[in-house]
BALOBA-1460 file (C-alpha; in Angstrom, 3 decimals):
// residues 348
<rec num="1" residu="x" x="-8.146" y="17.624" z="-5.432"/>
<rec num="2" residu="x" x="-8.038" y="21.365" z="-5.312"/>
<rec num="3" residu="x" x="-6.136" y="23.262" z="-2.575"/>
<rec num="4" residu="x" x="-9.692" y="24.566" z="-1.561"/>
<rec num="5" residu="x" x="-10.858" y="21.466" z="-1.477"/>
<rec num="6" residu="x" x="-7.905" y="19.962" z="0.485"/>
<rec num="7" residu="x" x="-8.327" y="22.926" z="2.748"/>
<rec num="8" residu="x" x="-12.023" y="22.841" z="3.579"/>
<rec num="9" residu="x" x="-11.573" y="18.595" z="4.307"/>
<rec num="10" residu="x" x="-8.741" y="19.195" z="6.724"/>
<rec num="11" residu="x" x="-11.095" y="21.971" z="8.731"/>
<rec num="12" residu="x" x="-13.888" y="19.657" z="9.562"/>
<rec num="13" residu="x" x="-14.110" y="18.054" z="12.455"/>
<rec num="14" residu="x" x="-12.973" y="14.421" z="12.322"/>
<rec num="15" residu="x" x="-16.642" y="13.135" z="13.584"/>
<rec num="16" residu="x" x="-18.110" y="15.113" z="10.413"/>
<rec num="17" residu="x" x="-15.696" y="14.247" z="7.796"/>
<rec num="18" residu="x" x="-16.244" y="10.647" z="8.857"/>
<rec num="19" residu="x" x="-20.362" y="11.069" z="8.291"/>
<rec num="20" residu="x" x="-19.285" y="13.294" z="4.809"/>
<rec num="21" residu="x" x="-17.005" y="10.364" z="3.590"/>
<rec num="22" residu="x" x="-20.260" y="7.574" z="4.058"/>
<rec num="23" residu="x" x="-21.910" y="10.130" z="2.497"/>
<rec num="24" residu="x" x="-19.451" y="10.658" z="-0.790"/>
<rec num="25" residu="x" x="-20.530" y="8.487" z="-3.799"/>
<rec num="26" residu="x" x="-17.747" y="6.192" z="-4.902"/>
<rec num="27" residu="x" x="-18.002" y="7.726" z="-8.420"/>
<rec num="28" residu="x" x="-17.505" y="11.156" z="-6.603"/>
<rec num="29" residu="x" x="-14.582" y="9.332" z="-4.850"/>
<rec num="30" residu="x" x="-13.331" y="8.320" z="-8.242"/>
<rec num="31" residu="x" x="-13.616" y="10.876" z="-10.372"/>
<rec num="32" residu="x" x="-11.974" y="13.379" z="-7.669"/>
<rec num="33" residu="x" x="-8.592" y="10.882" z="-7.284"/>
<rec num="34" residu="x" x="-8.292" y="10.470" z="-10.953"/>
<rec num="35" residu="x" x="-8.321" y="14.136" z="-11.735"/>
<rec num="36" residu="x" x="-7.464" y="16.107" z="-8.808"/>
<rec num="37" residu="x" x="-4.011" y="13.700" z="-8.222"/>
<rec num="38" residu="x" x="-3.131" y="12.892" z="-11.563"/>
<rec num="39" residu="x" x="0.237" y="13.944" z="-10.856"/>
<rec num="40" residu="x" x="0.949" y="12.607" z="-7.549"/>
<rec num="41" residu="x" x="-0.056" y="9.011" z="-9.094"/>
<rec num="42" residu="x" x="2.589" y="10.334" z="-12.295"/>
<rec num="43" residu="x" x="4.782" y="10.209" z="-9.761"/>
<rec num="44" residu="x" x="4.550" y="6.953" z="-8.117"/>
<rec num="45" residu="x" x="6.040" y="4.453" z="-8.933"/>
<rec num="46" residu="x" x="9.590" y="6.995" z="-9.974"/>
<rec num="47" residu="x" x="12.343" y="5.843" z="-9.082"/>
<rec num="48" residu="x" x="13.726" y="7.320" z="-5.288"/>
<rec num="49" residu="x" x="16.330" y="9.562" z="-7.082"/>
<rec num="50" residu="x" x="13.308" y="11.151" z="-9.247"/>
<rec num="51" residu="x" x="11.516" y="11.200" z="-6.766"/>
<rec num="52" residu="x" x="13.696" y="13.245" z="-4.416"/>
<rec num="53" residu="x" x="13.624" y="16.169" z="-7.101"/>
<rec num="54" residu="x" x="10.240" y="16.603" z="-6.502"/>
<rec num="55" residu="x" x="9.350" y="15.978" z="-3.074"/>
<rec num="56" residu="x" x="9.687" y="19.272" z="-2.154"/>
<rec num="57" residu="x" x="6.424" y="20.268" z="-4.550"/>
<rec num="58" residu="x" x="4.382" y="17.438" z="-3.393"/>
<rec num="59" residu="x" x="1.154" y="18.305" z="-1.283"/>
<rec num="60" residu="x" x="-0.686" y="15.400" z="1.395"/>
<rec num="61" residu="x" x="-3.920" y="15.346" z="0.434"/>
<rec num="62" residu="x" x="-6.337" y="13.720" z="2.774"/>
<rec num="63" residu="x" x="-9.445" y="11.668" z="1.670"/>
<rec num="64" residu="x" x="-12.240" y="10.263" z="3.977"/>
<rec num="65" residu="x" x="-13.321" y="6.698" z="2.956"/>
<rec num="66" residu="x" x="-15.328" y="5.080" z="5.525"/>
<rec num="67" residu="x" x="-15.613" y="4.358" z="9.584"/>
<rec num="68" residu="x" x="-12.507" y="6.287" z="10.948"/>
<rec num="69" residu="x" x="-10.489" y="5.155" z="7.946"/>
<rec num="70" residu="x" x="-8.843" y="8.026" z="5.577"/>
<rec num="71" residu="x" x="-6.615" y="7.708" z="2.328"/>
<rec num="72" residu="x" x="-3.619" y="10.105" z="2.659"/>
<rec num="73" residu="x" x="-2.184" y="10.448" z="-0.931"/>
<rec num="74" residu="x" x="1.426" y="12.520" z="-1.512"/>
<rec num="75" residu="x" x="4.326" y="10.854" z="-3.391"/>
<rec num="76" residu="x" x="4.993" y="6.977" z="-2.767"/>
<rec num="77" residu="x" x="3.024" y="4.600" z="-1.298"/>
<rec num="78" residu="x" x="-0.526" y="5.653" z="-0.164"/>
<rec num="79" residu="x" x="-0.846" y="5.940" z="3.616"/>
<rec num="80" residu="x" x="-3.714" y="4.676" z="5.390"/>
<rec num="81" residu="x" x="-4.491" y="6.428" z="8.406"/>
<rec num="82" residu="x" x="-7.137" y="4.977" z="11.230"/>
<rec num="83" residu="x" x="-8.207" y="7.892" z="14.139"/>
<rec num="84" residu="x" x="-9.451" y="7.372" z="17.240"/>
<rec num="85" residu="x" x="-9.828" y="7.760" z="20.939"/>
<rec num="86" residu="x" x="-7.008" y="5.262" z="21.726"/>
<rec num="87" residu="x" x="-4.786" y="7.551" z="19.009"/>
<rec num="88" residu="x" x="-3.565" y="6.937" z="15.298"/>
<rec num="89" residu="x" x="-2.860" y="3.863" z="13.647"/>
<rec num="90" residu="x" x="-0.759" y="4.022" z="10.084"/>
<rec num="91" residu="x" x="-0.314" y="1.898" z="7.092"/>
<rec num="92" residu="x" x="3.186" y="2.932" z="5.734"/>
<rec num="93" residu="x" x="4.638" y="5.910" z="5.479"/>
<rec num="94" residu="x" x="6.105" y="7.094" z="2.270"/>
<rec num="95" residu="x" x="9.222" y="8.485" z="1.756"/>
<rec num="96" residu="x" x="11.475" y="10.257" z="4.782"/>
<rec num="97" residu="x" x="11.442" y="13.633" z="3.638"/>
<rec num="98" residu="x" x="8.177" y="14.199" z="3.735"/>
<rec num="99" residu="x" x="7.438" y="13.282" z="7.100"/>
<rec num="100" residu="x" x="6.932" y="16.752" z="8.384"/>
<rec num="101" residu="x" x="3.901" y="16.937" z="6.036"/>
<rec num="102" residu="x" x="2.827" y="13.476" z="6.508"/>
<rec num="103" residu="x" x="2.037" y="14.775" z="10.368"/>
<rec num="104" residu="x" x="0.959" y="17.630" z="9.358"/>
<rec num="105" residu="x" x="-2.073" y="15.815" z="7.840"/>
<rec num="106" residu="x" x="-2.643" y="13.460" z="10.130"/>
<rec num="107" residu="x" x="-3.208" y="16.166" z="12.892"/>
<rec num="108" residu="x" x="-5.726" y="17.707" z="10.551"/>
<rec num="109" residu="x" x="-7.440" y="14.339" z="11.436"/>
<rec num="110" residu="x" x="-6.269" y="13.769" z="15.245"/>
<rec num="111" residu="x" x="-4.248" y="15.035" z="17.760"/>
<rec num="112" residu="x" x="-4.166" y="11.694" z="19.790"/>
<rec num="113" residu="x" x="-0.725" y="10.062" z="19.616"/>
<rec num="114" residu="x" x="0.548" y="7.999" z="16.997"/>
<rec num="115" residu="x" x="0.508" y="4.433" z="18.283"/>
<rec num="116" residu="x" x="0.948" y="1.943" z="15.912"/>
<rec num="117" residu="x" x="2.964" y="2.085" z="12.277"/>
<rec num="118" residu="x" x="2.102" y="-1.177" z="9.856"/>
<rec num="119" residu="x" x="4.476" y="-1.415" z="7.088"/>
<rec num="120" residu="x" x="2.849" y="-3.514" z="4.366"/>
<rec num="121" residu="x" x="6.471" y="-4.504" z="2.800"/>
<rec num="122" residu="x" x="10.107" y="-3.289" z="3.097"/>
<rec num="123" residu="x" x="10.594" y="-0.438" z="-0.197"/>
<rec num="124" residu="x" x="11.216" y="2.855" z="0.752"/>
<rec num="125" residu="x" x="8.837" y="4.589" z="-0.702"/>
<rec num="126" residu="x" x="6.857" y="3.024" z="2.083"/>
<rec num="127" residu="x" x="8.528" y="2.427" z="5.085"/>
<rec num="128" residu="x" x="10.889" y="6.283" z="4.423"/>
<rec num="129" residu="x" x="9.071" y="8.069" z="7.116"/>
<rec num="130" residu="x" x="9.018" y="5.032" z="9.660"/>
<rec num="131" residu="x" x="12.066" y="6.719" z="11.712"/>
<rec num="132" residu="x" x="10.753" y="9.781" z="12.105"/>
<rec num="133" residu="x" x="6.893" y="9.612" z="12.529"/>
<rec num="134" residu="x" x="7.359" y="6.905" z="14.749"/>
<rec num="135" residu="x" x="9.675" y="8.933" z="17.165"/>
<rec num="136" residu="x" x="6.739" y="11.250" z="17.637"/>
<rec num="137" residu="x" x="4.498" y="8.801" z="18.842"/>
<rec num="138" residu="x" x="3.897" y="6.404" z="22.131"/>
<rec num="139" residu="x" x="3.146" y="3.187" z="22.668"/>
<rec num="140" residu="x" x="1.084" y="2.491" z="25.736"/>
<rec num="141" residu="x" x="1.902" y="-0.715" z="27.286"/>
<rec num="142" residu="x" x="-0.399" y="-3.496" z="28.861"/>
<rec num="143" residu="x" x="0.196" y="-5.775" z="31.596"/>
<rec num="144" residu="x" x="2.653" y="-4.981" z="34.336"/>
<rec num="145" residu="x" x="3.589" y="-1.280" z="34.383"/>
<rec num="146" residu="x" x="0.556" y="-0.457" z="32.047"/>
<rec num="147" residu="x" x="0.487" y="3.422" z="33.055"/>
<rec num="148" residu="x" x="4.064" y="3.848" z="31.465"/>
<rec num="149" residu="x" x="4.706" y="4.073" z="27.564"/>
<rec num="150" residu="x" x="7.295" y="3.300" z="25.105"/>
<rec num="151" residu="x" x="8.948" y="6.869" z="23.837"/>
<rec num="152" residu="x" x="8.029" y="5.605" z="20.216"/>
<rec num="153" residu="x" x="5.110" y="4.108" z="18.051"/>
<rec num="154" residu="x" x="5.546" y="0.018" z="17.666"/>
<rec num="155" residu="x" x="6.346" y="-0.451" z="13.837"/>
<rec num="156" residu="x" x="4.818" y="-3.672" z="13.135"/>
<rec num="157" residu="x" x="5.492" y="-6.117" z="10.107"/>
<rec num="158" residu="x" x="5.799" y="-9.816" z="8.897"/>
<rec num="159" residu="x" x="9.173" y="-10.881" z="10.170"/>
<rec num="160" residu="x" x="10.988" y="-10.566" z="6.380"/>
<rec num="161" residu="x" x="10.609" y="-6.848" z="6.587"/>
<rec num="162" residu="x" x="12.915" y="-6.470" z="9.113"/>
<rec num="163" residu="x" x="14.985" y="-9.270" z="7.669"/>
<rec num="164" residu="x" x="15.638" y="-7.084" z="4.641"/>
<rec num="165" residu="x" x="15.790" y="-3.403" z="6.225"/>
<rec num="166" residu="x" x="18.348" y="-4.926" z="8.991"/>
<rec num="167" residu="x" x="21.530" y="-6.873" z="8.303"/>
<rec num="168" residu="x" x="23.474" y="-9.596" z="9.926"/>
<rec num="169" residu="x" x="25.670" y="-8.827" z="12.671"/>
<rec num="170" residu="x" x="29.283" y="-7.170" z="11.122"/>
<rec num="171" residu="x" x="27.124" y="-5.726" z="7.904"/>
<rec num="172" residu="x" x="26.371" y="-2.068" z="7.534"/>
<rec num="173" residu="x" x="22.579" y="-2.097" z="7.386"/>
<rec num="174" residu="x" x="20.400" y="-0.535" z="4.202"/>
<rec num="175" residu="x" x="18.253" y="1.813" z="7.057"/>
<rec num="176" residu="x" x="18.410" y="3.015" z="10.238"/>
<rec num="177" residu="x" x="18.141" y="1.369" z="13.213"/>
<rec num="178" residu="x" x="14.830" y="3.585" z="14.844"/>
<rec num="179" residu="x" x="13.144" y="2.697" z="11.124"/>
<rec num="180" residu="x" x="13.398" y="-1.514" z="11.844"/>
<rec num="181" residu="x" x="10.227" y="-3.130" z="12.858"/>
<rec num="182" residu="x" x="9.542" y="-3.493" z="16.702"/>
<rec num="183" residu="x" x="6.690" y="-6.432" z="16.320"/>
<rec num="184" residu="x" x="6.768" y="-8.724" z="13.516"/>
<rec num="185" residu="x" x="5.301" y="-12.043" z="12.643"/>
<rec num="186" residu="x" x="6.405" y="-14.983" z="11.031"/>
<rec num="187" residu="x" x="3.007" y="-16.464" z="8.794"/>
<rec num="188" residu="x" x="-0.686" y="-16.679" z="8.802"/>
<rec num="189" residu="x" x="-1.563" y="-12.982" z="10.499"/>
<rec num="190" residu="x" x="-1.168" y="-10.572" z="13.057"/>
<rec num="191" residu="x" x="-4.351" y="-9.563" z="14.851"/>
<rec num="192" residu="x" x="-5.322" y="-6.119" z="16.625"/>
<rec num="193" residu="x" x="-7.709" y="-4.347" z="18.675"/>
<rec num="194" residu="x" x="-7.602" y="-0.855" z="18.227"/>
<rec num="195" residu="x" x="-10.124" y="1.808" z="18.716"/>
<rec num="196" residu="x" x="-12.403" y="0.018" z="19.082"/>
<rec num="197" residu="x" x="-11.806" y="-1.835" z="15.642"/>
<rec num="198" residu="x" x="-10.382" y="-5.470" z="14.668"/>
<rec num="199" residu="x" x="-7.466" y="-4.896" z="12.686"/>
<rec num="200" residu="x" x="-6.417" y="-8.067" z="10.588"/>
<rec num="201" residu="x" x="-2.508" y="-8.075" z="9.189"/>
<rec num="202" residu="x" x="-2.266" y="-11.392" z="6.839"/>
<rec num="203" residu="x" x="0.451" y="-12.219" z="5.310"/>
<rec num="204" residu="x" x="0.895" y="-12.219" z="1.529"/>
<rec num="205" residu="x" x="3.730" y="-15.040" z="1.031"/>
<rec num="206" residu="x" x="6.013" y="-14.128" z="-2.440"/>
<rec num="207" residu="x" x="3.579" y="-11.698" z="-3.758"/>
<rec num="208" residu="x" x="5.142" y="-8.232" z="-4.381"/>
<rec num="209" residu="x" x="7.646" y="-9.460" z="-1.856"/>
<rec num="210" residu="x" x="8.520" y="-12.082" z="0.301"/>
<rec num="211" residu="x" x="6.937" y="-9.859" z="3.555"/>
<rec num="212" residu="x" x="4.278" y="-8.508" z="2.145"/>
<rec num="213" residu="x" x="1.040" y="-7.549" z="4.242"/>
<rec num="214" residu="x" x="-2.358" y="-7.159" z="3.543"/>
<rec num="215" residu="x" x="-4.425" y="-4.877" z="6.579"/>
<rec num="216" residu="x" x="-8.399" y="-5.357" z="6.973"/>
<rec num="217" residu="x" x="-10.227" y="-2.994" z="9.242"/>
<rec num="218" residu="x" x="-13.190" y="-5.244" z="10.127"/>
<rec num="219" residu="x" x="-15.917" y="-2.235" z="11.690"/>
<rec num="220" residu="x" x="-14.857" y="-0.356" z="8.733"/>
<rec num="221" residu="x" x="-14.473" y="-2.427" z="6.400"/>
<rec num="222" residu="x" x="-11.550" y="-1.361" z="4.350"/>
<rec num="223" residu="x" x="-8.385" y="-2.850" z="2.686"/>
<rec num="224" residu="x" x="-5.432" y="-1.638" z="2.703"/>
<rec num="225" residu="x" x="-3.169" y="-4.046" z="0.337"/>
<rec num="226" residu="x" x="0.427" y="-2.008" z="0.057"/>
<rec num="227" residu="x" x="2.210" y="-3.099" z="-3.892"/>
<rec num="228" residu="x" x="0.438" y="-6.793" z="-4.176"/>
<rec num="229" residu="x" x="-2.291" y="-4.288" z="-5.616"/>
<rec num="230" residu="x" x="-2.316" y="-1.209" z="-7.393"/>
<rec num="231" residu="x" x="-4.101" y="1.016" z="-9.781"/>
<rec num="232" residu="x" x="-1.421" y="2.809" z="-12.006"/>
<rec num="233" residu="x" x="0.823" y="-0.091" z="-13.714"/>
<rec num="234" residu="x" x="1.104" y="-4.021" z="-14.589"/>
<rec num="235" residu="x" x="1.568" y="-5.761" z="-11.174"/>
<rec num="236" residu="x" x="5.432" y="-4.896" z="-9.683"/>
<rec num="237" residu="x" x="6.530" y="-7.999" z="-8.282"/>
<rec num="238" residu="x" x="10.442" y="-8.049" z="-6.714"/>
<rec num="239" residu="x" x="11.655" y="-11.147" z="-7.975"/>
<rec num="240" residu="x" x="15.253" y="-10.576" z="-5.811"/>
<rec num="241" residu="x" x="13.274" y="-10.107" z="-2.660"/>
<rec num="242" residu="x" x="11.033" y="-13.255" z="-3.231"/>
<rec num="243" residu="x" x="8.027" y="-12.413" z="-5.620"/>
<rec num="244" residu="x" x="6.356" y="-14.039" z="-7.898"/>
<rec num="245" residu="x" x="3.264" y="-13.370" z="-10.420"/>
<rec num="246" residu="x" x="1.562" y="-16.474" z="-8.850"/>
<rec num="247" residu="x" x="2.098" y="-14.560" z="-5.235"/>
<rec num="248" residu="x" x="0.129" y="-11.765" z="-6.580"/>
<rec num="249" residu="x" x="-2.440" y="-13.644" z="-7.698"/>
<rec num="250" residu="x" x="-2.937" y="-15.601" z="-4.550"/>
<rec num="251" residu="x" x="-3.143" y="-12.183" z="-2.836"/>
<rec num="252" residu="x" x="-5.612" y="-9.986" z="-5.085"/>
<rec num="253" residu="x" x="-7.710" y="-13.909" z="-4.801"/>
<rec num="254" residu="x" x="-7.511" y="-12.929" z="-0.490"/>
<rec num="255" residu="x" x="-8.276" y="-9.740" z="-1.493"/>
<rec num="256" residu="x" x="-11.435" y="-10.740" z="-3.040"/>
<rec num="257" residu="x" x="-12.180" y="-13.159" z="-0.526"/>
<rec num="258" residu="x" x="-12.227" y="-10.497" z="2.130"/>
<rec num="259" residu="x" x="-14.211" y="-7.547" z="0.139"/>
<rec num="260" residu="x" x="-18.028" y="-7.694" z="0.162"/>
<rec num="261" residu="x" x="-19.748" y="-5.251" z="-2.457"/>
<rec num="262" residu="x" x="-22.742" y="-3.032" z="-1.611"/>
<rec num="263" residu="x" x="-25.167" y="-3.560" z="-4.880"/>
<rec num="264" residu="x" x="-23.944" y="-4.270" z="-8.214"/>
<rec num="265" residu="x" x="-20.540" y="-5.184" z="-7.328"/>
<rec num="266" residu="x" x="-20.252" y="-1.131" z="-5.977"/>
<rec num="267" residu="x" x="-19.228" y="0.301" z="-2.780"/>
<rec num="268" residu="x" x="-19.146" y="-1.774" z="0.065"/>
<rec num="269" residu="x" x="-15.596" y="-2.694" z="1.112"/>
<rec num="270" residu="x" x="-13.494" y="0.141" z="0.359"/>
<rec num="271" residu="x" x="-9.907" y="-0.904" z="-1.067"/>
<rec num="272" residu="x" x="-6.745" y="1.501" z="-0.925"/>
<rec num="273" residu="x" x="-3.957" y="0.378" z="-2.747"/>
<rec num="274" residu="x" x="-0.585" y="0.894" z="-2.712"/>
<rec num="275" residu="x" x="-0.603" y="3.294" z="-5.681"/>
<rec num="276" residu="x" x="-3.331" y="4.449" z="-7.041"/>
<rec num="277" residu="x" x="-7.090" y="5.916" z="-6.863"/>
<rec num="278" residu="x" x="-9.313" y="3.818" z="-3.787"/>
<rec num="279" residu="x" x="-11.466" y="1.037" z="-5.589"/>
<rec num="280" residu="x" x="-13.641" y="-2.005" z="-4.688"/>
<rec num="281" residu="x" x="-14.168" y="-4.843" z="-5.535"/>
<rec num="282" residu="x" x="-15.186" y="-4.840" z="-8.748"/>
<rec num="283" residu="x" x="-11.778" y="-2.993" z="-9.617"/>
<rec num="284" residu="x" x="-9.635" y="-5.704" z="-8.248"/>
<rec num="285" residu="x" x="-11.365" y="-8.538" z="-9.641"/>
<rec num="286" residu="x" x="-10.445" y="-6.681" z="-12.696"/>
<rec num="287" residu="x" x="-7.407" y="-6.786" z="-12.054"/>
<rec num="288" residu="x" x="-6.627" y="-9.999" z="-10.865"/>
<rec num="289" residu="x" x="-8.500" y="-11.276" z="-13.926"/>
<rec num="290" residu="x" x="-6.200" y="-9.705" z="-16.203"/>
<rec num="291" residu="x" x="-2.634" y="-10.532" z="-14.546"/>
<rec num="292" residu="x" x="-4.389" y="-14.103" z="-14.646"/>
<rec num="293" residu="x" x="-5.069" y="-14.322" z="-18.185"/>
<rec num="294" residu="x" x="-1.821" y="-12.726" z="-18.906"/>
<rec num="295" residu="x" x="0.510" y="-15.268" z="-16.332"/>
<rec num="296" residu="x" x="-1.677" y="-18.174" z="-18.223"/>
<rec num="297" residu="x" x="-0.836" y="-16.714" z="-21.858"/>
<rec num="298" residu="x" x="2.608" y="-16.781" z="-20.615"/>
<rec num="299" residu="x" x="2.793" y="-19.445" z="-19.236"/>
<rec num="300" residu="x" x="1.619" y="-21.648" z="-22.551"/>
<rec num="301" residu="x" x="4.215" y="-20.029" z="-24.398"/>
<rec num="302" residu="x" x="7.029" y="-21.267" z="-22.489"/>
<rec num="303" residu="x" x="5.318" y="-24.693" z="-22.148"/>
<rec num="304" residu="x" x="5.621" y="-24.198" z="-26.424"/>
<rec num="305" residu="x" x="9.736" y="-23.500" z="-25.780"/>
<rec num="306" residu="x" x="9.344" y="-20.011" z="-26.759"/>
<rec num="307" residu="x" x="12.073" y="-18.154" z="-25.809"/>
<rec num="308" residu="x" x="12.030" y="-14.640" z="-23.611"/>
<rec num="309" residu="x" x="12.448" y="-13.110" z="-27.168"/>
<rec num="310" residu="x" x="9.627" y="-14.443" z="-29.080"/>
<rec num="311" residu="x" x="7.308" y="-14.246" z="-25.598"/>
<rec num="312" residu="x" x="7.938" y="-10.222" z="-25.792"/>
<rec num="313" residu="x" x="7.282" y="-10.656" z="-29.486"/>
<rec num="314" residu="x" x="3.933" y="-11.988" z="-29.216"/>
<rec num="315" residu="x" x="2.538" y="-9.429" z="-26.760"/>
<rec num="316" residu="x" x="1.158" y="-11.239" z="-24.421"/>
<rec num="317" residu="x" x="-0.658" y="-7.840" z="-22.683"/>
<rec num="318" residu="x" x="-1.104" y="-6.242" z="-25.939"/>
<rec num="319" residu="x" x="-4.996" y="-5.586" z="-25.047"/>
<rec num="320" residu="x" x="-4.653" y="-4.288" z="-21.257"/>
<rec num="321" residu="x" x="-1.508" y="-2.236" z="-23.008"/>
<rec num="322" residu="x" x="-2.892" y="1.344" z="-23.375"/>
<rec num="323" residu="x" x="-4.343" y="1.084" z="-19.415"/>
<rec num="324" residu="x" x="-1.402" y="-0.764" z="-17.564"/>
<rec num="325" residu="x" x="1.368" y="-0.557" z="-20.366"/>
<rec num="326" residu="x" x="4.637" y="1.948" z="-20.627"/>
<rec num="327" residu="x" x="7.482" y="2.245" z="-22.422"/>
<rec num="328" residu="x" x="9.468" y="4.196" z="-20.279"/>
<rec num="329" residu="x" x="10.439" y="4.845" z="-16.623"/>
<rec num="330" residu="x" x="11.110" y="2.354" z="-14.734"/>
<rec num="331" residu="x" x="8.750" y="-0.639" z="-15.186"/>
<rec num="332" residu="x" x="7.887" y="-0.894" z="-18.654"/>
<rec num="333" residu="x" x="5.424" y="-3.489" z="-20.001"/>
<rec num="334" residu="x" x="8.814" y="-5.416" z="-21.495"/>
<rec num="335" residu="x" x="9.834" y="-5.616" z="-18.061"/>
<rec num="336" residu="x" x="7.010" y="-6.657" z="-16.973"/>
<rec num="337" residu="x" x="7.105" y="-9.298" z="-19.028"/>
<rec num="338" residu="x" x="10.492" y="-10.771" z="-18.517"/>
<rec num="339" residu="x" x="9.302" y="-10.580" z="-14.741"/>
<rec num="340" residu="x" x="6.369" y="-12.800" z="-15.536"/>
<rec num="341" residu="x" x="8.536" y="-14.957" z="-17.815"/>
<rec num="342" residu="x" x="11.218" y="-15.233" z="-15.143"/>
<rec num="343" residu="x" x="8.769" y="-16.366" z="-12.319"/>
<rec num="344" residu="x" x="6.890" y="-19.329" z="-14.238"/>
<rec num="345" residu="x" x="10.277" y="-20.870" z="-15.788"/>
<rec num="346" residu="x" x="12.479" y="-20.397" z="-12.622"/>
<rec num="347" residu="x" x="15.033" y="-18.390" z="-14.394"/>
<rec num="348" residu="x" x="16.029" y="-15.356" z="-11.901"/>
């Protein structure tokens, strides 16, 4: 997207943007993520130190998708961002330092408080900003006492998350304190009511993670799937945190349960992944077909007693290669590989 265009989004009023985004073709959509942030999605999935050099160059650009639900796209993780009259609701939130520009875009959208912070797994390049863009916000409580409010936004997230972002009692813990979770979950889902919107957070067991979670906006029928989906790379699953290819696959199959297409298998549910340009269905089936075939060609070869070795040999993703493939940074397709490889035989 072009600074104009950024510019001329964030001036509308949120009502109009939301009538503008219905109105937006997906190919329009497409076209404008592919182009306009080629870089940011260059940057993605860089590793934090990388990252870090370039933060400081990085804009927030702000996409409408449907009912009161915008993309926000900068470096990390994409950001989901739900407005309304009861105040802002956020699907992670990228990486600390640029949390000052993370709000900055969101008030383009609303001033209403920040309420509610979902974190869809534990890296940093999506739960960074947690600390600080929660501080900013309230939580209103219910019951008892309902007129007073929490001085921060509730960071919600499946129980694991905070397992792996805290640390047992005498053990210096990986984040800060104010960036932990505040309401997690243990299995099955988490469900919400927020302006005026069911809000569905299902858990994604040993997918990308061990915690991962997948949020559905019901009324406006969007996805937002954090790393067990995503547009730029060969899936990323974290087989030291508790992933597995055969998580993944159970969660891009939820996924597809829960998205509904328009006509021809385009539009519809709206689907913003954790890096990437926003798709529907028809781009995750894609996708799930092709880590499927390429788990199942693994998988025979080590049922042959092919070795790690001769599995890379064969190129097992040789024809989804020039799409999803690299051979540098820091997930290359031999990586990828040895992940797969590592996750059907059991050998960590």
């Amino acid at each position: 997207m072009t600074d104009s265009a950024a510019n001329t989004t964030g001036s509308q009023k949120p009502e109009a943007r939301s009538q503008n985004g219905k109105a937006i073709s997906f190919f329009w959509r497409r076209s404008l993520l592919v182009s306009g942030f080629l870089f940011v999605f260059g940057l993605a999935h860089a590793s934090y130190a990388q990252q870090q050099q370039n933060l400081d160059k990085v804009e927030i650009h702000v996409l409408p998708v449907q009912g009161n639900v915008y993309m926000l796209v900068g470096a990390g993780g994409n950001i989901t961002v739900q407005a309304g009259n009861q105040g802002v609701l956020l699907v992670d939130t990228q990486f600390a330092p640029l949390s000052d520009k993370v709000l900055a875009a969101i008030r383009q959208l609303s001033n209403k408080p920040i309420r509610y912070i979902i974190n869809t797994h534990y890296h940093g390049d999506h739960t960074g900003g947690n600390e600080s863009i929660a501080k900013v916000g309230t939580t209103p409580n219910v019951g008892p006492g309902a007129n007073l409010q929490r001085p921060t936004a509730t960071i919600i997230a499946h129980e694991n998350v905070l397992n792996r972002m805290s640390a047992p009692a005498g053990v210096q813990a990986p984040t800060p304190t104010a960036a932990w979770p505040t309401d997690t979950y243990v299995s099955g889902q988490k469900e919400l009511f927020f302006n005026e919107e069911g809000i569905e957070v299902i858990h994604a067991p040993a997918a990308h993670t061990d915690g991962d979670s997948i949020v559905y906006f019901r009324r406006s029928d969007v996805v937002s799937t954090g790393d067990v989906f995503v547009t730029t790379s060969y899936p990323y699953f974290d087989l030291q945190a508790g992933g597995s290819i055969n998580g993944v696959i159970d969660a891009l199959n939820r996924i597809i349960q829960i998205a509904i297409p328009k006509h021809e298998q385009e539009g519809g549910t709206y689907i913003i992944p954790g890096h990437g340009r926003l798709c529907d269905e028809a781009d995750i089936v894609e996708y799930r077909d092709m880590a499927t075939i390429i788990r199942d060609r693994v998988q025979a070869m080590i049922k042959k007693g092919m070795t790690l070795d001769q599995v890379k040999a064969a190129r097992p993703t040789k024809e989804y290669d020039r799409r999803y493939g690299s051979t540098t940074g820091p997930r290359t397709t031999d990586m990828f590989v040895e992940a797969v490889y590592r996750s059907l035989s059991g050998k960590k």
